[in-house]
C-alpha positions as CSV (number, residue, x, y, z in Angstrom):
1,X,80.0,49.1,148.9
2,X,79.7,46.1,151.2
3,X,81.8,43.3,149.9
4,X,83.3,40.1,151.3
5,X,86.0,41.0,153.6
6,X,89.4,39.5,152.3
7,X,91.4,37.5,154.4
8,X,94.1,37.9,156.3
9,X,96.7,36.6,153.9
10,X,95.2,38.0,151.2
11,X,95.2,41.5,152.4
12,X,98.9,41.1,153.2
13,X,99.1,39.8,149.7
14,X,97.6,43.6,148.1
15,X,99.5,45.8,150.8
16,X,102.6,44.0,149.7
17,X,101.5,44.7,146.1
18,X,100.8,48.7,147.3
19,X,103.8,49.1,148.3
20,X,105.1,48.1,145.1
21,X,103.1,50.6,143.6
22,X,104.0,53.2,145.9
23,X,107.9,52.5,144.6
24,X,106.9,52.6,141.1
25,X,105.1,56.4,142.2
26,X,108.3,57.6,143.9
27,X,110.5,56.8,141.0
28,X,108.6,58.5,138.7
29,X,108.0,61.8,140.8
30,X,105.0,60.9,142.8
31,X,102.6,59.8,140.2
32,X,101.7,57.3,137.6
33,X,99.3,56.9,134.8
34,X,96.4,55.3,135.6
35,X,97.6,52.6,132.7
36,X,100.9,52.0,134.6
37,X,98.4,51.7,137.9
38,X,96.6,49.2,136.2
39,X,99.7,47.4,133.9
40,X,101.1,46.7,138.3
41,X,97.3,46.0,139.7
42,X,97.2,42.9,137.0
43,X,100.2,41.8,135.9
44,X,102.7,42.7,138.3
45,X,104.9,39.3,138.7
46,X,103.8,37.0,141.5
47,X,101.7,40.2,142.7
48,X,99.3,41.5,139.9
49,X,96.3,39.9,140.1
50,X,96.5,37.9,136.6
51,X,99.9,37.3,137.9
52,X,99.2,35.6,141.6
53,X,97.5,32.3,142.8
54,X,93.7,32.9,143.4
55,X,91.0,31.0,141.7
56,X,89.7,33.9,139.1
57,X,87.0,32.6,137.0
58,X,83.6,30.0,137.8
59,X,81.1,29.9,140.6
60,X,84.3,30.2,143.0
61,X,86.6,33.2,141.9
62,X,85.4,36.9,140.6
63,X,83.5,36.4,137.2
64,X,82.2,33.4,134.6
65,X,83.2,33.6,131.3
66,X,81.4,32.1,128.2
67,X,83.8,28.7,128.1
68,X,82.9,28.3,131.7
69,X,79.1,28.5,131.3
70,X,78.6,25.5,128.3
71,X,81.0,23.8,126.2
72,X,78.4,24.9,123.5
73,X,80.3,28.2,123.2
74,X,84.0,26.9,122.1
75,X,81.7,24.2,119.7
76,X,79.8,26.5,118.2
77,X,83.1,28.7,117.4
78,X,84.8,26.1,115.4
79,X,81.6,25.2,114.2
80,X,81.2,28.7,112.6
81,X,85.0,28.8,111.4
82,X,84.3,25.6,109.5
83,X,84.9,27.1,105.9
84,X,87.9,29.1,106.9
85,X,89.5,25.9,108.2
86,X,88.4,23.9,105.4
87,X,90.3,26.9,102.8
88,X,93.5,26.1,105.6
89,X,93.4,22.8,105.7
90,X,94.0,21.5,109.0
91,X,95.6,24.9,110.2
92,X,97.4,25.3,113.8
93,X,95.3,27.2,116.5
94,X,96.8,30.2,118.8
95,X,94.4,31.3,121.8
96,X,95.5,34.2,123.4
97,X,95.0,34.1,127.8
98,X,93.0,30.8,127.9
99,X,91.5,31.3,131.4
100,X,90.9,27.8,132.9
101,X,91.3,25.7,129.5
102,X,87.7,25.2,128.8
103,X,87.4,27.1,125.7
104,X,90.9,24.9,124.5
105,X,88.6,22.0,125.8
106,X,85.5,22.4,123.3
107,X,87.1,23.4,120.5
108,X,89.2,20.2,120.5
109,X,87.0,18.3,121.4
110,X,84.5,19.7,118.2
111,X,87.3,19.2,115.7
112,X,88.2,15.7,117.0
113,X,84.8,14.6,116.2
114,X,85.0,16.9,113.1
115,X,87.8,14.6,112.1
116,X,89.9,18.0,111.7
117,X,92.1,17.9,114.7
118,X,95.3,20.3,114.6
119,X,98.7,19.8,114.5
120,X,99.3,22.2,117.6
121,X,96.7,24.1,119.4
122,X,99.3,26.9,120.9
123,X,98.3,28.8,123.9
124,X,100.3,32.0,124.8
125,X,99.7,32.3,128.6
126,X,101.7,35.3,130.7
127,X,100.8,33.8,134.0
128,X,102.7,30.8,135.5
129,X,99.1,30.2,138.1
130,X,97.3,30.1,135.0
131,X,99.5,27.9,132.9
132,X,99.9,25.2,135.7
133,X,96.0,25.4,136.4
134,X,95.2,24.8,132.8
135,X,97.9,21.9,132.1
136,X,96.4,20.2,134.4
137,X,92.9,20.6,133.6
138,X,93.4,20.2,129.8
139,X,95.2,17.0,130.7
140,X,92.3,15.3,133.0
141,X,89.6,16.5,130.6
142,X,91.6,15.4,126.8
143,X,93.1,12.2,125.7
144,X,96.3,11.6,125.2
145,X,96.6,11.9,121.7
146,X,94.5,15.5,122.2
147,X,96.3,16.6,124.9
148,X,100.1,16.3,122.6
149,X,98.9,18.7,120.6
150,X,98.8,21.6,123.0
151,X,101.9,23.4,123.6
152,X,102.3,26.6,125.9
153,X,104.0,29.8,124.8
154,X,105.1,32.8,127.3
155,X,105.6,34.9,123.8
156,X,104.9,35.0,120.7
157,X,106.2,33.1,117.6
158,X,108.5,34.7,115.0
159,X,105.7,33.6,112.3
160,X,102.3,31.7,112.6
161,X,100.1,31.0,110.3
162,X,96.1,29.3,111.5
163,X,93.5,30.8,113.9
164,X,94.3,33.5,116.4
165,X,91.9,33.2,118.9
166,X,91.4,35.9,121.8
167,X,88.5,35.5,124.2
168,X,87.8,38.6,127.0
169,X,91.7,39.4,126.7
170,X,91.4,43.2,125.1
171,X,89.1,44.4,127.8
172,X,91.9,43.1,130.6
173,X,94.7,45.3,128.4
174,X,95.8,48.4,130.4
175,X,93.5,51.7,129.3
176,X,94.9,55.5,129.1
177,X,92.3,57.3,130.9
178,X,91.4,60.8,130.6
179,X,89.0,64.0,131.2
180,X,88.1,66.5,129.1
181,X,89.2,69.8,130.7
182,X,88.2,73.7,129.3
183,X,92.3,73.5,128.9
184,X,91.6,70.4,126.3
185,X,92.6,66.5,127.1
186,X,94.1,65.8,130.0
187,X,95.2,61.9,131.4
188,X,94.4,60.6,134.6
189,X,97.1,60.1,136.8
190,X,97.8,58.1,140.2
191,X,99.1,59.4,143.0
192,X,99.6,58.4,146.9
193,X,97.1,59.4,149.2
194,X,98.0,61.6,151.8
195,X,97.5,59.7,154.8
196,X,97.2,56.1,156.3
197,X,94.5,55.0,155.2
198,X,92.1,51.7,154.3
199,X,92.8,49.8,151.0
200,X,89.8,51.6,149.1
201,X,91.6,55.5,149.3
202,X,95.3,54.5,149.4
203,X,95.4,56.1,146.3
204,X,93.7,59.2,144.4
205,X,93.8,61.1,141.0
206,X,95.0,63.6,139.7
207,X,94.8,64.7,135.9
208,X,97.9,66.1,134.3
209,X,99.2,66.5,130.5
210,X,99.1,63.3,128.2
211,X,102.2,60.8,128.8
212,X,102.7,60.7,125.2
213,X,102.7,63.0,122.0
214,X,100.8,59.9,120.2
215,X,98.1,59.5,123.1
216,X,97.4,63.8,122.8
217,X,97.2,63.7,119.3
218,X,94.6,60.4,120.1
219,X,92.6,62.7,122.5
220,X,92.7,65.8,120.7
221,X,90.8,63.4,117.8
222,X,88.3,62.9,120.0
223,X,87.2,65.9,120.7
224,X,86.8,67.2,117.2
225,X,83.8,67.4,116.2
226,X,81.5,64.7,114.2
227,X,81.7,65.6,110.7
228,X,84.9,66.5,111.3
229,X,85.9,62.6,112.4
230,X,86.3,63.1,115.8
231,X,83.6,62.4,118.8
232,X,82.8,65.3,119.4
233,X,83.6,65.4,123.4
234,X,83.4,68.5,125.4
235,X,84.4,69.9,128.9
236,X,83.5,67.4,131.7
237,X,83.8,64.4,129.7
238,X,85.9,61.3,131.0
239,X,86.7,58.0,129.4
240,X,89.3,55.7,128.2
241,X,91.4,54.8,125.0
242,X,93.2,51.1,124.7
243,X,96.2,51.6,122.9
244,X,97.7,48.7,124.1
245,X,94.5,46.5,122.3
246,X,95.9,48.2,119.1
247,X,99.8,47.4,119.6
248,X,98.6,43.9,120.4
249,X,97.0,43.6,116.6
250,X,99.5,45.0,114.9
251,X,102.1,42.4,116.9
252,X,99.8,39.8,115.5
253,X,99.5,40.7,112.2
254,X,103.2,41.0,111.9
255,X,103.7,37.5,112.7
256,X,100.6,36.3,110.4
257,X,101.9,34.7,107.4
258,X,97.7,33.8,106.4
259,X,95.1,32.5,108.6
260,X,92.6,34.4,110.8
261,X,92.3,36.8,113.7
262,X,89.0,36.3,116.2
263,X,88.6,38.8,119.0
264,X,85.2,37.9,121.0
265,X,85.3,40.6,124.3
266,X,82.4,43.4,125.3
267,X,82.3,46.8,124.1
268,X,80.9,49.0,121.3
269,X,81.4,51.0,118.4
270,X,83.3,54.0,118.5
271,X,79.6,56.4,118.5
272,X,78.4,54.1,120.9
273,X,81.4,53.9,123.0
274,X,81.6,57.6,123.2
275,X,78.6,58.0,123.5
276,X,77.2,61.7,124.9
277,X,75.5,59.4,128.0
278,X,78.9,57.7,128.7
279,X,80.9,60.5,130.1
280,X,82.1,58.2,132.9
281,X,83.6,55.6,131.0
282,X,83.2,52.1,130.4
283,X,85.9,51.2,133.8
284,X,84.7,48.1,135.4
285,X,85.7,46.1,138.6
286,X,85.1,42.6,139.6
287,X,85.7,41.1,143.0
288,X,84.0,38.1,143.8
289,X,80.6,38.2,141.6
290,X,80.2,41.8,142.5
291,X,80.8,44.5,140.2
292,X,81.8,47.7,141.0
293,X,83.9,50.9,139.5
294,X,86.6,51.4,142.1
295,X,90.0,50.3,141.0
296,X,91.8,51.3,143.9
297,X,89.9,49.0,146.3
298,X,92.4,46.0,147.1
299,X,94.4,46.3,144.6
300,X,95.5,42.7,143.3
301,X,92.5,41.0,144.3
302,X,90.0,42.1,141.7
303,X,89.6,42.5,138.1
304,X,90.1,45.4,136.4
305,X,88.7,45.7,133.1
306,X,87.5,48.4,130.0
307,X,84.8,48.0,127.2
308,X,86.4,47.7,123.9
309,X,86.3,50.2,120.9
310,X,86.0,47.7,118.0
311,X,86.2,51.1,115.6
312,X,90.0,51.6,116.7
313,X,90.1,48.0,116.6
314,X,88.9,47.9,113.3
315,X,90.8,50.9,112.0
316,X,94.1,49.5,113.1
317,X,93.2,46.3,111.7
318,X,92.8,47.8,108.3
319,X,95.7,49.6,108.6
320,X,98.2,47.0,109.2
321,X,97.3,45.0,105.8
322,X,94.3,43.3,107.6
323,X,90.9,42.3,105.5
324,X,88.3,43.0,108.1
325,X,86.0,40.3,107.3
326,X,83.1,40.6,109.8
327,X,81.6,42.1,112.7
328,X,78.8,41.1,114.9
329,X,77.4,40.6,118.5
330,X,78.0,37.3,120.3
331,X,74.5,35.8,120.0
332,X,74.5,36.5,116.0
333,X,78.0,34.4,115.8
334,X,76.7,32.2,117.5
335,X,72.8,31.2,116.4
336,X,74.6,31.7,112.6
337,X,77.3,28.9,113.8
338,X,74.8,26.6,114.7
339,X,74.5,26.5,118.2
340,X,71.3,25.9,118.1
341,X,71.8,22.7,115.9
342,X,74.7,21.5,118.2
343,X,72.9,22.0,121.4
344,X,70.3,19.1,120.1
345,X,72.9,17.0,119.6
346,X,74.5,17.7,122.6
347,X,71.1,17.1,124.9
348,X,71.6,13.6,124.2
349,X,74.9,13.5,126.4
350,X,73.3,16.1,128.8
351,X,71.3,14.8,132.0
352,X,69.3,18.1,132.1
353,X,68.1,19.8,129.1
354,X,66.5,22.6,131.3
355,X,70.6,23.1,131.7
356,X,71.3,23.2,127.9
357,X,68.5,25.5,127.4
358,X,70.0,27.9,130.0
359,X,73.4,28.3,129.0
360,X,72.2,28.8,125.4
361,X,70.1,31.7,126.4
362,X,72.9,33.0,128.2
363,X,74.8,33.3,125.4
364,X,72.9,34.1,122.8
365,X,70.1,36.6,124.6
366,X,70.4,40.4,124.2
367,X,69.8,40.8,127.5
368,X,72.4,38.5,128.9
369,X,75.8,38.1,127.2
370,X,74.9,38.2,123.3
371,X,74.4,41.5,122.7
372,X,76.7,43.2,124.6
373,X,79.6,41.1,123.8
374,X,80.8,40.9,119.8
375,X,83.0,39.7,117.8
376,X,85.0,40.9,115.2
377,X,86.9,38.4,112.5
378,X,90.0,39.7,110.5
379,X,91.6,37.9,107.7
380,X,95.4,37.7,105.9
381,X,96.1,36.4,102.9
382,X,93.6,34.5,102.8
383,X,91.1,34.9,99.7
384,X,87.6,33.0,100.2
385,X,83.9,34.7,100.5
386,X,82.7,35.5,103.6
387,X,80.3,32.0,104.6
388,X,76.7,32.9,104.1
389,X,75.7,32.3,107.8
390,X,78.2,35.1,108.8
391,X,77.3,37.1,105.8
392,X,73.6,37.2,107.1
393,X,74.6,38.5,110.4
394,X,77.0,40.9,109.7
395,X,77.3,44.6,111.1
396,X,80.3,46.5,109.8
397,X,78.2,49.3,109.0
398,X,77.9,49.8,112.8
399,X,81.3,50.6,112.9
């Protein structure tokens, strides 16, 4: 691999953040699991790198995200939510870790010229950087009487009741990894290297017995065999399993009173996800517009992220009291929501329509973000039909 070398004060930023990692080994006799690794490579405070200062998304940090690359996206959202809000009436908004404000930015603004604004639009947002960053974007880019609305959570409610909206946050949730050994499912875990050595092998793995009962009974699913309900994995076999994606929903649903649950993020159906071919997981790192499957190289300077299963998802969605009312890839949501109708409208405020026309495909093209990213809607206590343009493009029988 031949990246951009970091600087100086950055690298003293991830050895400081080693170190704490290193502690976090020692306390727990030598070794962690690769989730615990990853829970202190992101989120560690003032360290992790969700948790520390550097520009993350755009042209100038690690990765672009949909919000980033047209307003069109966040537009075409609302626009395809339009009969949910309508059976709400005016309902509050909750986005879940909004990145640099721009997807906060386009939905507002739609419903503003919709004549449907909110009484709050609520973001939860863990990191002070990214709170700051986005107050003071979101209060350049809205008016005044937009910009009221907004109000910043570090937790959430005791009781909501709206849209829960959740943009690429479940792939940046803390995995369980694991291999499939001829001794059954064993976890990955993380242990200190044995010498001095550069930032890419300060650490190593090492596979030992599940952390939990409830993650061995998980893997021990998975390998039974297909018509049994399980995957069917053998010997050899290594992948990961979100649980924390799963706790997440069922915090959400608990504080649902009615409304609706949006997840947009990568991944794939459980067959697909575990797929014979994919014996090496879904594990993806990004550091500065390069992507790469090392976790262990600087940690706290790159991204660390994991496909979602939107089977568990689903499951546990259903589970919890959840009506699972759709599922579908990106560029379906989005051609069905109109995007299409709203980027003519929008080329009238645009200097370059060649622009328009890229970020659309962008979105919307299998072979660039809108068929490998989905999205899956959940409902609670909420009784309408599923809107036509949705129904035409659903796939829950993928799941």
């Amino acid at each position: 691999m031949s990246f951009p070398e970091p600087s100086t004060i950055a690298q003293a930023h991830s050895l400081k953040l080693q170190q704490q990692i290193k502690t976090a080994m020692t306390q727990h006799h030598g070794k962690i699991s690769f989730h615990n690794y990853m829970q202190l490579a992101l989120y560690a405070p003032g360290l992790g790198y969700y948790s520390a200062g550097a520009h993350k998304f755009g042209e100038s940090g690690d990765f672009i995200t949909a919000p980033e690359i047209s307003p069109l996206f966040g537009m075409t959202i609302a626009s395809a939510l339009k009969p949910y809000i309508a059976a709400m009436s005016q309902p509050d908004w909750l986005e879940l870790g909004a990145g640099t404000g721009r997807l906060a930015e386009s939905i507002l603004d739609y419903l503003a010229k919709e004549k449907n604004l909110p009484q709050h639009y609520f973001i939860l947002e863990v990191s002070a950087d990214l709170k700051q960053r986005q107050q003071d974007y979101l209060q350049a880019k809205l008016s005044g009487e937009i910009f009221k609305r907004i109000i910043w959570l570090d937790r959430l409610p005791n009781s909501f009741s709206g849209i829960i909206i959740a943009n690429e946050v479940l792939d940046a949730l803390p995995v369980h990894r694991f291999k499939i050994t001829e001794n059954g499912a064993k976890e990955i875990y993380v242990v200190e290297a044995n010498s001095d050595s550069t930032a890419l092998n300060n650490f190593h793995e090492i596979l030992d017995n599940p952390s939990s009962a409830y993650l061995e009974q998980r893997l021990n699913a998975l390998m039974l065999p297909k018509e049994q309900g399980g995957m069917g994995l053998t010997a050899g076999y290594e992948s990961e399993i979100n649980l924390q994606q799963e706790a997440l929903l069922k915090s959400l649903t608990a504080i649902l009173t009615q409304g609706i649950l949006l997840f947009i993020d990568y991944g794939f159906p459980a067959r697909e996800y575990y797929h014979p071919d994919r014996d090496t997981g879904t594990l993806m790192c990004h550091y500065q517009h390069h992507a790469h499957p090392n976790p262990y190289f600087w940690p706290g300077l790159q991204d660390i992220t994991s496909h979602v299963d939107f089977t568990a998802l689903a499951k546990c969605g259903i589970e919890n009291g959840l009506t699972l009312e759709t599922f579908m890839t990106q560029g379906a949501l989005l051609m069905h929501g109109g995007i299409m109708e709203l980027a003519q409208a929008f080329l009238t405020q645009e200097k370059s329509s060649l622009l328009t026309a890229n970020a659309v495909r962008k979105l919307v093209s299998p072979e660039e973000m809108g068929e490998l990213f989905k999205a899956i809607l959940f409902s609670k206590n909420l009784h309408i039909a599923l809107p036509q343009q949705l129904e035409d493009a659903d796939c829950r029988h993928r799941l």
